[in-house]
N, C-alpha and C positions, 0 to 999 in steps of 0.2 A: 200377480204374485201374492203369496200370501205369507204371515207373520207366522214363525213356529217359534212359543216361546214354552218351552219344558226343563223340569227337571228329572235327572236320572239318579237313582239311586243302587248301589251292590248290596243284594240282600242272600239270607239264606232260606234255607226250606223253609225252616220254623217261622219267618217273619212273613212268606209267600202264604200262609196257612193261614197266620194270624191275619192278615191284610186283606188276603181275601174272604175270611168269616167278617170282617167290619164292612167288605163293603157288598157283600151278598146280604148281610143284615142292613144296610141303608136302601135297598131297595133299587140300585140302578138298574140300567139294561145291559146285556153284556152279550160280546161276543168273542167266538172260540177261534183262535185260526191257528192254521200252520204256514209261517210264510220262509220263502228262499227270494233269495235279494241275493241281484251280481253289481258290482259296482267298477264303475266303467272309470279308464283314467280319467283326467280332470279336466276339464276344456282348457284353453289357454287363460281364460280367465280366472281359473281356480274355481270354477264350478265342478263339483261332484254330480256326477248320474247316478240313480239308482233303477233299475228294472225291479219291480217286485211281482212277483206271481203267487197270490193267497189263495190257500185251499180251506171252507169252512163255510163256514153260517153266511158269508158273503166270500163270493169266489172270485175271481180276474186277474188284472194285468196292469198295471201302471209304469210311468214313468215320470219320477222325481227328479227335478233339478234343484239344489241348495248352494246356497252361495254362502261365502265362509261365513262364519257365527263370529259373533261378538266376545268381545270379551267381560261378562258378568259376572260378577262372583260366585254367583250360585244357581243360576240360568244361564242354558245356552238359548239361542236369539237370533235368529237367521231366515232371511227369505224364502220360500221356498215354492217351487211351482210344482203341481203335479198334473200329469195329463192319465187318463183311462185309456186302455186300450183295448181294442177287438184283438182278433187271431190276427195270426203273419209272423214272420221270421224278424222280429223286432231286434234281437240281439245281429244279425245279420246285415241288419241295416245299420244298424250305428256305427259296425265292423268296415261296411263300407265308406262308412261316413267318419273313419280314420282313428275308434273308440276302440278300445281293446277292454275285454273284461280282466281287471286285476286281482280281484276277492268276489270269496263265494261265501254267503254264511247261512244258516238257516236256524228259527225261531220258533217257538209254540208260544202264542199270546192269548192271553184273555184279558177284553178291553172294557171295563165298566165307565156307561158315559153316565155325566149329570149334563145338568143345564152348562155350565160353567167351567168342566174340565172329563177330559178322557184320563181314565187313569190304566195304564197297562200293566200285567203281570207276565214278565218275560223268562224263558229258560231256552237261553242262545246257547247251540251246539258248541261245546267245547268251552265253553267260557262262564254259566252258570246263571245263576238268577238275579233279575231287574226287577226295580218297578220305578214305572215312566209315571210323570203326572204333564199333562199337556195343555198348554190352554187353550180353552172353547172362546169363552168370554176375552175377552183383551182385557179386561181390568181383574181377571180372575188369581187370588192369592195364593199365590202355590203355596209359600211359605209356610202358608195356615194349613193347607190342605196335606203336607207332611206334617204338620204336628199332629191335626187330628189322627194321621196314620202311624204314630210313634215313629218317625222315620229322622234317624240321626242325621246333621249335618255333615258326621265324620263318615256318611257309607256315602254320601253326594259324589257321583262319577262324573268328569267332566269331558272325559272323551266319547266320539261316536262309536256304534258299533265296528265300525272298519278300521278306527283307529284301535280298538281292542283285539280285533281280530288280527290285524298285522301285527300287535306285538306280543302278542300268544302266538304267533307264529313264528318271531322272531329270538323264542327262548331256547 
């Protein structure tokens, strides 16, 4: 398992624009994707599955397991394991291994990495624009890493994307 410790933030066009000129001027590496994620109910332990299937500069198939997040102020903080996957009926199997897909959502991301954090620029179907700061480093300061990006405390989202998605769907 491994440690995901991020912050999310709810941005507009104008800030996705500005955000992305700071960080194509700092020089990272970045890639383009289009991703669809179906997310499976919850084991009985309150783990969440996600299937993701990305179309872009890197293409395949995963499966995410995350176990509930903490509660931080301003970081979410949670285990998370992810396996790669070849071809096969992946959703079929989990179907028979008693997982039902619950939500469907789909994302355009560009993901600038440094040494120390991934930072994404997200525009999730129906629901509008992110930007995720991720930590690479374990000691790496998000907090810093939104200042340098003007990025307010008060646009700081604390729900996941399915948590968003279910209550955009529940309006």
């Amino acid at each position: 398992m491994a440690l995901e410790r991020e912050r999310k933030y709810q941005i507009d066009m104008s800030t996705v624009q500005r955000v992305r000129a700071l960080l194509v001027a700092a020089g990272g590496s970045v890639r383009c994707e289009m991703q669809r994620n179906v997310i499976f109910s919850p084991t009985p332990q309150g783990v969440l599955l996600r299937l993701r299937e990305t179309e872009g500069s890197i293409s395949g198939r995963e499966l995410t397991a995350k176990q509930d997040r903490s509660a931080e102020p301003f970081e979410k903080v949670r285990d998370e394991l992810t396996v790669q996957l070849g071809g096969g009926p992946v959703e079929e199997l989990l179907n028979v291994l008693g997982y039902r897909a619950v939500l469907e959502y789909e994302k355009r991301t560009e993901i600038f990495f440094s040494s120390a954090v991934a930072i994404s620029l997200d525009d999730v179907t129906g629901l509008g624009y992110f930007c995720e700061i991720e930590a690479i480093d374990p000691d790496a300061d998000l907090g810093s890493v939104a200042a340098r990006l003007s990025l307010s405390d008060s646009a700081l989202e604390s729900r996941s994307y399915p948590e968003l998605v279910l209550a955009h769907a529940d309006r």
